[in-house]
Structures are given as structure tokens and as C-alpha cells.
VEXSE-771571 format. One record per residue: residue number from 1; residue in three letters; x, y, z of N, C-alpha, C in turn. Coordinates in steps of 0.001 Angstrom, whole numbers, m for minus. Example, Ala and Ser with C-alpha at 12.3 -4.5 7.8 and 13.67 -1.06 7.14 Angstrom:
# residues 2
<pt pos="1" code="ALA" n_px="13190" n_py="m5690" n_pz="7800" ca_px="12300" ca_py="m4500" ca_pz="7800" c_px="13200" c_py="m3300" c_pz="7800"/>
<pt pos="2" code="SER" n_px="12850" n_py="m2250" n_pz="7080" ca_px="13670" ca_py="m1060" ca_pz="7140" c_px="12900" c_py="30" c_pz="7870"/>
This chain:
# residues 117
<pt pos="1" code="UNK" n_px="m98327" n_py="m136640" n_pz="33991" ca_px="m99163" ca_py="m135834" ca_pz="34855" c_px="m100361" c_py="m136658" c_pz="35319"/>
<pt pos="2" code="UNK" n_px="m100926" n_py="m136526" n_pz="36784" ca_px="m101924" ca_py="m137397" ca_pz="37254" c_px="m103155" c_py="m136521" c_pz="36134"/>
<pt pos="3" code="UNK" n_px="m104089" n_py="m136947" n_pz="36477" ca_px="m105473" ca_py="m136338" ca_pz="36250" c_px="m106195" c_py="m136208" c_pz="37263"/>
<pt pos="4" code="UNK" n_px="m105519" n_py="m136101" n_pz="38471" ca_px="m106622" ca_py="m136081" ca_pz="39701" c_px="m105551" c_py="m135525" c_pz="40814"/>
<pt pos="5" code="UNK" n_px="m106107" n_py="m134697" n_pz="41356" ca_px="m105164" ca_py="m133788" ca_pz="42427" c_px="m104696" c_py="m135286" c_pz="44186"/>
<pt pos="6" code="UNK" n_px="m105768" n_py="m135992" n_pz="43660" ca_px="m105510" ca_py="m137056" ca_pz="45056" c_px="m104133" c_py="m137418" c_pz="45304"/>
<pt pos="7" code="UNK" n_px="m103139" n_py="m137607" n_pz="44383" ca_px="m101842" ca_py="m138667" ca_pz="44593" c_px="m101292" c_py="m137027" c_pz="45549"/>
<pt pos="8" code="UNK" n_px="m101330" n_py="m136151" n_pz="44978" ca_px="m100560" ca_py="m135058" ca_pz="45265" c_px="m101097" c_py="m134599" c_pz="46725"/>
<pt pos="9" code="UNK" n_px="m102220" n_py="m134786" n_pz="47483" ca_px="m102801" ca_py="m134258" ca_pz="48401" c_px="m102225" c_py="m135766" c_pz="49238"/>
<pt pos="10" code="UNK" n_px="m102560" n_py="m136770" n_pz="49106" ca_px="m101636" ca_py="m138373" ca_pz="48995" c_px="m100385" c_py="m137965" c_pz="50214"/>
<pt pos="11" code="UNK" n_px="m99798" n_py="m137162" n_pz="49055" ca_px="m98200" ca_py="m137056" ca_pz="49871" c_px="m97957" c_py="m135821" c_pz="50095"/>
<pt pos="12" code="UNK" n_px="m98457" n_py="m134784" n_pz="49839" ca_px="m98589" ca_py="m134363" ca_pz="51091" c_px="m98326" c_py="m134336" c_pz="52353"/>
<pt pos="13" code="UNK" n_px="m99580" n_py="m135398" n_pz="52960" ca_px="m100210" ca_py="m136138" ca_pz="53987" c_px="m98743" c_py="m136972" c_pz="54434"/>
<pt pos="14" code="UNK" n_px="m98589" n_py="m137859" n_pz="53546" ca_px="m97169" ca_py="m138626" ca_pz="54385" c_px="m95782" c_py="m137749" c_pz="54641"/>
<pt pos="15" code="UNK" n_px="m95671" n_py="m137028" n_pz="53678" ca_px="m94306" ca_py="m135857" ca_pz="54341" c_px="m94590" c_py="m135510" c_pz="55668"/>
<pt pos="16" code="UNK" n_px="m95887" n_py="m134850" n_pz="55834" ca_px="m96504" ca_py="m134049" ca_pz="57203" c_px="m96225" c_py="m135268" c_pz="58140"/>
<pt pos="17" code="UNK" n_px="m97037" n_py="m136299" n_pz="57769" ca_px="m96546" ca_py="m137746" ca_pz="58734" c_px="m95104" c_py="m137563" c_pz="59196"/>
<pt pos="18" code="UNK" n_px="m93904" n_py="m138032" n_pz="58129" ca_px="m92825" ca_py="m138105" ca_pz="58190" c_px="m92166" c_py="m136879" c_pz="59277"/>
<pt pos="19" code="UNK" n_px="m92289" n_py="m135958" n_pz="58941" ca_px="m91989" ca_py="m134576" ca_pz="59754" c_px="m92070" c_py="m135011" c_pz="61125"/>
<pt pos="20" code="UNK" n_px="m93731" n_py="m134912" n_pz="61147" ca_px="m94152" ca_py="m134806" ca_pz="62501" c_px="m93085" c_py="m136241" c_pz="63208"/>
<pt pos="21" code="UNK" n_px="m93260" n_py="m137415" n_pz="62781" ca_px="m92735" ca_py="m138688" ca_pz="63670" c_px="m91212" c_py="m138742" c_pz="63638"/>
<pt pos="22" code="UNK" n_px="m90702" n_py="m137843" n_pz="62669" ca_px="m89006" ca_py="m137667" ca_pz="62938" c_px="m88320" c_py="m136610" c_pz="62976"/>
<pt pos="23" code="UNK" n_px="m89158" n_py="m135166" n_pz="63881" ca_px="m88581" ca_py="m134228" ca_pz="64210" c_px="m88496" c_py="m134367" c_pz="65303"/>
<pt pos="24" code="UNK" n_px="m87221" n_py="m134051" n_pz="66179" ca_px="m87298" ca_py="m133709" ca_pz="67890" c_px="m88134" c_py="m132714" c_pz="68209"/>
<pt pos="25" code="UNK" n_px="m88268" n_py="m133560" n_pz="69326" ca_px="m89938" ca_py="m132856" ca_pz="70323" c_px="m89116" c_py="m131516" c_pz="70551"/>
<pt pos="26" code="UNK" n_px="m88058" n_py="m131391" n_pz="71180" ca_px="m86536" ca_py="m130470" ca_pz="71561" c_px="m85943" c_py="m129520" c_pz="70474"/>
<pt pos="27" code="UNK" n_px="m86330" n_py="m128145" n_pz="70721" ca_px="m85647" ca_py="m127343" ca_pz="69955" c_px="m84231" c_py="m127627" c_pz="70003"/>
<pt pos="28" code="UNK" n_px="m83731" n_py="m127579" n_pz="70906" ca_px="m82336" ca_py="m127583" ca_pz="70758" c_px="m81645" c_py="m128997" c_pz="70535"/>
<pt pos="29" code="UNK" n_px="m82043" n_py="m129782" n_pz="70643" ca_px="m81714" ca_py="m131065" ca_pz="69887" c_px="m82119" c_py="m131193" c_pz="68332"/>
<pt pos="30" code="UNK" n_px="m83206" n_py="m130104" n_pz="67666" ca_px="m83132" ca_py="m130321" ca_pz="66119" c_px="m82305" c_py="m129154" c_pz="66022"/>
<pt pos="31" code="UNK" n_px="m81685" n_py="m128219" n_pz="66830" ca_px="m80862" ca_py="m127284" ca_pz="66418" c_px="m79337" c_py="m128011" c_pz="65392"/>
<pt pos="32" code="UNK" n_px="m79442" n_py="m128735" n_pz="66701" ca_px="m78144" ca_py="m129581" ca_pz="66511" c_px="m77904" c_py="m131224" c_pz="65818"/>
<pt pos="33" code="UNK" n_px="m79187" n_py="m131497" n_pz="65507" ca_px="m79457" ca_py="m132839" ca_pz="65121" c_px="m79162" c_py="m132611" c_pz="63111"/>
<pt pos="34" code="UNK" n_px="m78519" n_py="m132649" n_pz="62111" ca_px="m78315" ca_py="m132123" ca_pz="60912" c_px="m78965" c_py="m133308" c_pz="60089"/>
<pt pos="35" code="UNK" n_px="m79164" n_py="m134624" n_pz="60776" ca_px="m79998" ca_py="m135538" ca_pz="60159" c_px="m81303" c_py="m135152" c_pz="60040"/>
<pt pos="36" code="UNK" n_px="m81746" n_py="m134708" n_pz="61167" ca_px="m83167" ca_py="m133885" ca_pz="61609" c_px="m83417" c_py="m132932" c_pz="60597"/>
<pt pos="37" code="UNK" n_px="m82396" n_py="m131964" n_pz="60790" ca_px="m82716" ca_py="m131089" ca_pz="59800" c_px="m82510" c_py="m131333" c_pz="58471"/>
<pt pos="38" code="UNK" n_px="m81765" n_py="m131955" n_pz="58014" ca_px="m81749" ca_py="m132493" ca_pz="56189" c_px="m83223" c_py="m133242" c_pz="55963"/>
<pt pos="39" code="UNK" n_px="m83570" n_py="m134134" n_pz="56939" ca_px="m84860" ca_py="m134638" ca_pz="56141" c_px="m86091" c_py="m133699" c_pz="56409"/>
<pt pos="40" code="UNK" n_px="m85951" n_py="m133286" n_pz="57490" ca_px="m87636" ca_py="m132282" ca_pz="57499" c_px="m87323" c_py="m130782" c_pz="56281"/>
<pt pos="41" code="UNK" n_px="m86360" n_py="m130971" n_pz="55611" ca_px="m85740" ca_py="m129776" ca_pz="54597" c_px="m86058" c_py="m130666" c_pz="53531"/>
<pt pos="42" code="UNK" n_px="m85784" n_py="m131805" n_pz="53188" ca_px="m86449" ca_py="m132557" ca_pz="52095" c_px="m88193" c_py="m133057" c_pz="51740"/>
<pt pos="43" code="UNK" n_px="m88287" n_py="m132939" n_pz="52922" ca_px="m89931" ca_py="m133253" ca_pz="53003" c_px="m90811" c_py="m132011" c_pz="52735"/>
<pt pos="44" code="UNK" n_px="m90617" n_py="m130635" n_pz="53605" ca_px="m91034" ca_py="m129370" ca_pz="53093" c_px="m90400" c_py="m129196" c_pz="51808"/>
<pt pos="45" code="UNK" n_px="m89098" n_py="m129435" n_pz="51071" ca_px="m89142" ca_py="m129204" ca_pz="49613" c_px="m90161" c_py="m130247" c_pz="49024"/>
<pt pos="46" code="UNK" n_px="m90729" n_py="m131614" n_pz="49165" ca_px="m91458" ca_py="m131936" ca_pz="48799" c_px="m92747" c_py="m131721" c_pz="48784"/>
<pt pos="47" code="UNK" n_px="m93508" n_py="m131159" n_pz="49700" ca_px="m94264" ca_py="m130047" ca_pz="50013" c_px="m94728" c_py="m129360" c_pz="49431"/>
<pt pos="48" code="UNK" n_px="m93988" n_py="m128520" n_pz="49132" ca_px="m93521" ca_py="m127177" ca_pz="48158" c_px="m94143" c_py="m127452" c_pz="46503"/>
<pt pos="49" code="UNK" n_px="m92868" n_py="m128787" n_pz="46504" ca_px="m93155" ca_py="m129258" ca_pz="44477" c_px="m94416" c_py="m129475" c_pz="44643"/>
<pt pos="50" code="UNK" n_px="m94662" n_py="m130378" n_pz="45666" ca_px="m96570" ca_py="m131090" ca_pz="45361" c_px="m97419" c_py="m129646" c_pz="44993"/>
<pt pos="51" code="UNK" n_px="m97189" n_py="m129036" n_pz="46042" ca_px="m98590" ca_py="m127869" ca_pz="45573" c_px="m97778" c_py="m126937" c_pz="44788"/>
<pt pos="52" code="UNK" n_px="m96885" n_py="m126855" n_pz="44225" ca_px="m96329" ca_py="m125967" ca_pz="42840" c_px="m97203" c_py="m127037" c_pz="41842"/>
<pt pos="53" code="UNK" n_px="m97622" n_py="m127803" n_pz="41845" ca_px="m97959" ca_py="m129355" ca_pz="40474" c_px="m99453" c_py="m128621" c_pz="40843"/>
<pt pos="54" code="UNK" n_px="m100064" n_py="m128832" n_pz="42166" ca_px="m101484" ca_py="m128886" ca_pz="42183" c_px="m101703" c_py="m127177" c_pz="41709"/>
<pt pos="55" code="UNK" n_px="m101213" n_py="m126265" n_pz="41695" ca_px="m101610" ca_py="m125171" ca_pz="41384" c_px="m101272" c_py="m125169" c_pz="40021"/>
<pt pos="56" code="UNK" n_px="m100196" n_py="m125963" n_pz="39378" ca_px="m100145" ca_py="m125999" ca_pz="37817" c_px="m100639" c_py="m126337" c_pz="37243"/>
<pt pos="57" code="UNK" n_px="m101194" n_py="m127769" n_pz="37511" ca_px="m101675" ca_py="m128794" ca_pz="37002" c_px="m103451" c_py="m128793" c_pz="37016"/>
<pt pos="58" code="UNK" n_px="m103377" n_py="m128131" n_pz="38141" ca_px="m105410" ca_py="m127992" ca_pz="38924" c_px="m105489" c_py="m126792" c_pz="39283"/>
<pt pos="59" code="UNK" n_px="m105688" n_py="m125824" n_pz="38312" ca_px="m105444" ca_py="m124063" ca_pz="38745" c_px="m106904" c_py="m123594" c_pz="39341"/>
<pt pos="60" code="UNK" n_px="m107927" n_py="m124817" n_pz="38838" ca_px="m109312" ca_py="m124715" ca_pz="39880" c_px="m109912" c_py="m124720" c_pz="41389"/>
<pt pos="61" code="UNK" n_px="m109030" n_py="m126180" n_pz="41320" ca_px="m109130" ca_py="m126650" ca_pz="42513" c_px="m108065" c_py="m125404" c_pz="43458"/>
<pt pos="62" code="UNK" n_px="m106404" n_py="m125136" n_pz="43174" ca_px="m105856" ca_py="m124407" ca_pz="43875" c_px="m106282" c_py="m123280" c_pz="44474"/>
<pt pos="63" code="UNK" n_px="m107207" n_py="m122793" n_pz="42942" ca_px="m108118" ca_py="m121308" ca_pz="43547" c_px="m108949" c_py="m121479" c_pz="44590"/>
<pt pos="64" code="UNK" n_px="m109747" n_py="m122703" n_pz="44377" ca_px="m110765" ca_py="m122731" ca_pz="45466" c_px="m110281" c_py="m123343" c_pz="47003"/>
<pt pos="65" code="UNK" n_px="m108956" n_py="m123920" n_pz="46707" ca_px="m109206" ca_py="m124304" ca_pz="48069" c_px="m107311" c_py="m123596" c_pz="48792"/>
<pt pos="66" code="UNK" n_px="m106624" n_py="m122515" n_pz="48143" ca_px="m105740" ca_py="m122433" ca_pz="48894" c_px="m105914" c_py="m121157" c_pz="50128"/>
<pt pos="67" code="UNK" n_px="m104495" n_py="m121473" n_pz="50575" ca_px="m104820" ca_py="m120075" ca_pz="51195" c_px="m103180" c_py="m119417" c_pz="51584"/>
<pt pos="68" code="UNK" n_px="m102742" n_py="m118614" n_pz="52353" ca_px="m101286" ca_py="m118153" ca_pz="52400" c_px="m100430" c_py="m119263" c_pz="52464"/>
<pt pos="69" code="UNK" n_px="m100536" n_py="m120491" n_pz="53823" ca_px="m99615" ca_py="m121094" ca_pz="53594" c_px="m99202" c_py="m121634" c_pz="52501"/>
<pt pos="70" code="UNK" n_px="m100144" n_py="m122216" n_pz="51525" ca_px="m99966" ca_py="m122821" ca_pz="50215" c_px="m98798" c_py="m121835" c_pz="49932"/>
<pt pos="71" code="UNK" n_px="m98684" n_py="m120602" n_pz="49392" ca_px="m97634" ca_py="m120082" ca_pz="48964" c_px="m96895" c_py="m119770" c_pz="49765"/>
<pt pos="72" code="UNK" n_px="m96485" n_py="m120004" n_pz="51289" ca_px="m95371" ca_py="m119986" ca_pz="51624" c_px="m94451" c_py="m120849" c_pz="51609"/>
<pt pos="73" code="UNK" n_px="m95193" n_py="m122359" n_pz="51668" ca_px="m94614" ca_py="m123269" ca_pz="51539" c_px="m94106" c_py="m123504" c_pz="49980"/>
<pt pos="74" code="UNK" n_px="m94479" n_py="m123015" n_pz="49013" ca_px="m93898" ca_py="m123068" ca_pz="47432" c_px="m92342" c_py="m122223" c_pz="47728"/>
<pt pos="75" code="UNK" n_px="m93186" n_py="m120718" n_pz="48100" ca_px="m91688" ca_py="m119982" ca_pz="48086" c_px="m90207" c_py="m121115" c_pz="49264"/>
<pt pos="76" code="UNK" n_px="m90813" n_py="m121423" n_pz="50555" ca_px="m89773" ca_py="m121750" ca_pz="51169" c_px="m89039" c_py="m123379" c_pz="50221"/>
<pt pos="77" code="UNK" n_px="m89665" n_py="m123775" n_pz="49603" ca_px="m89436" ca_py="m124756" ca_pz="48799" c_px="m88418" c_py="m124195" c_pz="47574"/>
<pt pos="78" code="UNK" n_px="m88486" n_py="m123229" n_pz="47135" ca_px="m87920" ca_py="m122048" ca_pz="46903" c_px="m86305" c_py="m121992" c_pz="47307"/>
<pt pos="79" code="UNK" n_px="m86580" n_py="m121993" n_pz="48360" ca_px="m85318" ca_py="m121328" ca_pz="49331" c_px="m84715" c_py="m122308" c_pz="49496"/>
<pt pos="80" code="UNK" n_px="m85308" n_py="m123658" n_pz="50131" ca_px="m84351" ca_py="m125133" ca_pz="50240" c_px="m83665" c_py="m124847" c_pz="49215"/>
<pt pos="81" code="UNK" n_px="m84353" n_py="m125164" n_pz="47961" ca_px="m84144" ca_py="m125388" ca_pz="46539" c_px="m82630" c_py="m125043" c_pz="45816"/>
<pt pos="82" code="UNK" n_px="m82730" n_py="m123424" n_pz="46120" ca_px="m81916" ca_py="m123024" ca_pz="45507" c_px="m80535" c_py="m121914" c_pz="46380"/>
<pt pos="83" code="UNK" n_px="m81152" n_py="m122174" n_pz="47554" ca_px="m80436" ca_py="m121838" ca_pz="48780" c_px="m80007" c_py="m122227" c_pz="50105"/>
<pt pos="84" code="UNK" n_px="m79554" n_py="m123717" n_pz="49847" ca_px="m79785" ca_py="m124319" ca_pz="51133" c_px="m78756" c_py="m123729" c_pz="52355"/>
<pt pos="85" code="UNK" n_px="m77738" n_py="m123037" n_pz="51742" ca_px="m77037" ca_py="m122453" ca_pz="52952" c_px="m77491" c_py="m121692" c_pz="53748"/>
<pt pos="86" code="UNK" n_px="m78438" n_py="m120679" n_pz="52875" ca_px="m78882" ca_py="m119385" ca_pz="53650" c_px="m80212" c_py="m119984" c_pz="54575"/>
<pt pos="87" code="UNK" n_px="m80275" n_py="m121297" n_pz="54490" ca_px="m82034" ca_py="m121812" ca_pz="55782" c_px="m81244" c_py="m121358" c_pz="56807"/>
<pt pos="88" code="UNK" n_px="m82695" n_py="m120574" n_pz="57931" ca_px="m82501" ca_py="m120405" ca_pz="59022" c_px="m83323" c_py="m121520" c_pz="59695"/>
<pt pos="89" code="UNK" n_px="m82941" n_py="m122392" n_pz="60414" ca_px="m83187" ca_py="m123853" ca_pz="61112" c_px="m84351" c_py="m123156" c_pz="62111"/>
<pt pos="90" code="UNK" n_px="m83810" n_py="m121564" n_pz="62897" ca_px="m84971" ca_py="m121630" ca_pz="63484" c_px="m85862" c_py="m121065" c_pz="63245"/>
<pt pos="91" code="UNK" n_px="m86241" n_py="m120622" n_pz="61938" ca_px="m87482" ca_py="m120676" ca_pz="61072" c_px="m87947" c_py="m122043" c_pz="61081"/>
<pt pos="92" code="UNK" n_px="m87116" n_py="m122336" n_pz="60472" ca_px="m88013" ca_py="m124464" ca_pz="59908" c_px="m88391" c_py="m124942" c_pz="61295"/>
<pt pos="93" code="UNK" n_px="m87849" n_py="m124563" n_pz="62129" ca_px="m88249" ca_py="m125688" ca_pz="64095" c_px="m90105" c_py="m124419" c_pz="63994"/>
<pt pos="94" code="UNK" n_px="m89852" n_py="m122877" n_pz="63918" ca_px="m91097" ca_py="m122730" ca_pz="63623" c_px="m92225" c_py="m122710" c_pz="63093"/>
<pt pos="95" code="UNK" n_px="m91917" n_py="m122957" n_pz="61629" ca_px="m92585" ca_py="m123642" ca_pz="60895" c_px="m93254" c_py="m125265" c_pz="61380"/>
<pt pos="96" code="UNK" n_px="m92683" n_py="m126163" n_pz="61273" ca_px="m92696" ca_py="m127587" ca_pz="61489" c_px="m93963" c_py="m127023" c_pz="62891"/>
<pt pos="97" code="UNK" n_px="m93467" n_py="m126481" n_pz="63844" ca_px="m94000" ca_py="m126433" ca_pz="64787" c_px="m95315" c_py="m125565" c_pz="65539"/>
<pt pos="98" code="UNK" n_px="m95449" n_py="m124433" n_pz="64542" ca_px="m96231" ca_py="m123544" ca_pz="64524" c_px="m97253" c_py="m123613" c_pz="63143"/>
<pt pos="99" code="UNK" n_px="m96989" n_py="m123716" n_pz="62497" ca_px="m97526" ca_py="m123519" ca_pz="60993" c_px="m98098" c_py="m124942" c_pz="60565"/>
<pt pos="100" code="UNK" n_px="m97182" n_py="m126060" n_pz="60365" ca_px="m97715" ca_py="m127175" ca_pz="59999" c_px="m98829" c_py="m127661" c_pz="60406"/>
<pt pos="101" code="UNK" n_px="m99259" n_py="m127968" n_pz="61419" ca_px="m100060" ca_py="m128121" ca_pz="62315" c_px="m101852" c_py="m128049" c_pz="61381"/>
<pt pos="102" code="UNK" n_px="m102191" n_py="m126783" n_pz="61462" ca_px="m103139" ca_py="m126431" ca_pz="61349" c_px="m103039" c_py="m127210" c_pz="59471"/>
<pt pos="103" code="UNK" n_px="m101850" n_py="m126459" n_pz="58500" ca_px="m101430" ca_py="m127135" ca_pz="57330" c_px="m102207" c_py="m128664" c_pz="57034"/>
<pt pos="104" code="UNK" n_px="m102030" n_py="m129507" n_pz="57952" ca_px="m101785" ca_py="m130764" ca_pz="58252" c_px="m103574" c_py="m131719" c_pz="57929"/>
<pt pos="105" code="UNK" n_px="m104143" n_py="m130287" n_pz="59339" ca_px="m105588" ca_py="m130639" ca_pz="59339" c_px="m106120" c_py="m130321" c_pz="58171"/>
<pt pos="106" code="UNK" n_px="m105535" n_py="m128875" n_pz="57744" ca_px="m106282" ca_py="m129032" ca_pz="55935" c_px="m106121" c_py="m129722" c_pz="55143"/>
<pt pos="107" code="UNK" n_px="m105042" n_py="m130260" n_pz="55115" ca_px="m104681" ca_py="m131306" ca_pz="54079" c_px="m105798" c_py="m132468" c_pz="54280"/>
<pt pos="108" code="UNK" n_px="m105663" n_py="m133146" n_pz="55511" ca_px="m106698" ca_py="m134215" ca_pz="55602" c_px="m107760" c_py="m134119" c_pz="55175"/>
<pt pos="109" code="UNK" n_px="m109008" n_py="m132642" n_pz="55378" ca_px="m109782" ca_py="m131957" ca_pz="55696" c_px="m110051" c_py="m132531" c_pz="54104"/>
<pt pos="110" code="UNK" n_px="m109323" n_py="m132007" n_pz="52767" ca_px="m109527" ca_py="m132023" ca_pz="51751" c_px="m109342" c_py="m133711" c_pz="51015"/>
<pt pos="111" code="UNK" n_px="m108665" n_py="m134558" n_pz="51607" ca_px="m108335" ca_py="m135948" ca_pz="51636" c_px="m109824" c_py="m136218" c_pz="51580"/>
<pt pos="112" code="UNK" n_px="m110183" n_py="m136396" n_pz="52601" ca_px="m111188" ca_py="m137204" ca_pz="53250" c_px="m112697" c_py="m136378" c_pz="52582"/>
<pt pos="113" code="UNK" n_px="m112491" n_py="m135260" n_pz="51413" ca_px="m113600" ca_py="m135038" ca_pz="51033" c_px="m113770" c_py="m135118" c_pz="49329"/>
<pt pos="114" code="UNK" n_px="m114522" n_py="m135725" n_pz="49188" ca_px="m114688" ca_py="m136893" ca_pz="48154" c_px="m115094" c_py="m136156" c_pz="47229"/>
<pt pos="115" code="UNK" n_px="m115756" n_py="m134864" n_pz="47231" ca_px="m115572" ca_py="m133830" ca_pz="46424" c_px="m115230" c_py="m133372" c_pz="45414"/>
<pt pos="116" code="UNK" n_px="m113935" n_py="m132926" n_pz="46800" ca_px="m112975" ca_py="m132188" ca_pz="45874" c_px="m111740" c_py="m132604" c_pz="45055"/>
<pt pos="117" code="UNK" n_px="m111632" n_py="m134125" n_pz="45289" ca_px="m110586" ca_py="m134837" ca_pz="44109" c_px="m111295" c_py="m135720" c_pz="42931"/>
């Protein structure tokens, strides 16, 4: 186990990277792209574990700094996890595309503040 929530906020940050620079700009090309969709399904399950660890591991820090997405992204980590048949792809194109986003800036938001790790 780290002793410091940074490695985990760390990667995070590079999944969100990863996502963002290898999802199609094109709904209907990640409809149909299954490379597309297997890795941005591995990266949100990675996602997921990181802040399942930071809320286990740092139940302080989680309190103070989460908010809904944190637990949606656990539960949909969830769902990869133990259901990968039942993903609806065009949930994840809205997610990735609607949701992450803002996700993304918090993550940094908390990176870059010397604070809180």
C-alpha cells in the first residue's frame, strides 16, 4: 500500500490521458471500433480500482474531496468488472465524452495541489 494518495491521483491522470488520445473523435466509429472500446473499458476499470484504493486506503482525503462521479466511476468499474457483456458502449461514448471531462479537471485540480497529497 502507498502512504500517499499521489501515485493513485498519478494514474488516474494518465488513463484520462490515454482515453482522451485513443478514443474516436466519431461516435460511430467507437461504436464499431472494439479495439476502442476494450481499451477505454480497461482504463475506466482502472479508474474505478484507483479511487476504490483512495477511498480505502485515504477515507479522509476521499471524504473531503469526492463527489458523485467518484462513485459512479467505482460502481461502473463494477460493471466492466464483473459484467462485461451487459456494457452499453453508448453509455461509455457518454461517459468518456460528457462526464470525463470536467472528472479530468478535478483530478489535475487535486494533482497540482500540494496540499492535499
Amino acid at each position: 500500500m502507498t502512504k500517499t494518495v499521489k501515485p493513485h491521483i498519478a494514474y488516474i491522470i494518465d488513463s484520462l490521458a490515454l482515453i482522451k488520445n485513443h478514443t474516436p473523435a466519431d461516435r460511430h466509429i467507437f461504436m464499431r471500433d472494439r479495439n476502442a472500446q476494450d481499451a477505454t473499458l480497461i482504463r475506466l476499470q482502472d479508474i474505478g480500482e484507483q479511487l476504490s484504493r483512495i477511498r480505502d486506503n485515504f477515507p479522509e482525503f476521499f471524504e473531503a474531496n469526492h463527489d458523485e462521479s467518484w462513485h459512479k466511476l467505482i460502481g461502473l468499474r463494477n460493471i466492466i468488472s464483473h459484467g462485461y457483456r451487459e456494457v452499453d458502449f453508448g453509455i461509455i461514448w457518454d461517459v468518456v465524452n460528457g462526464k470525463l471531462p470536467d472528472f479530468a479537471e478535478r483530478m489535475q485540480e487535486l494533482a497540482d495541489s500540494s496540499t492535499t497529497m
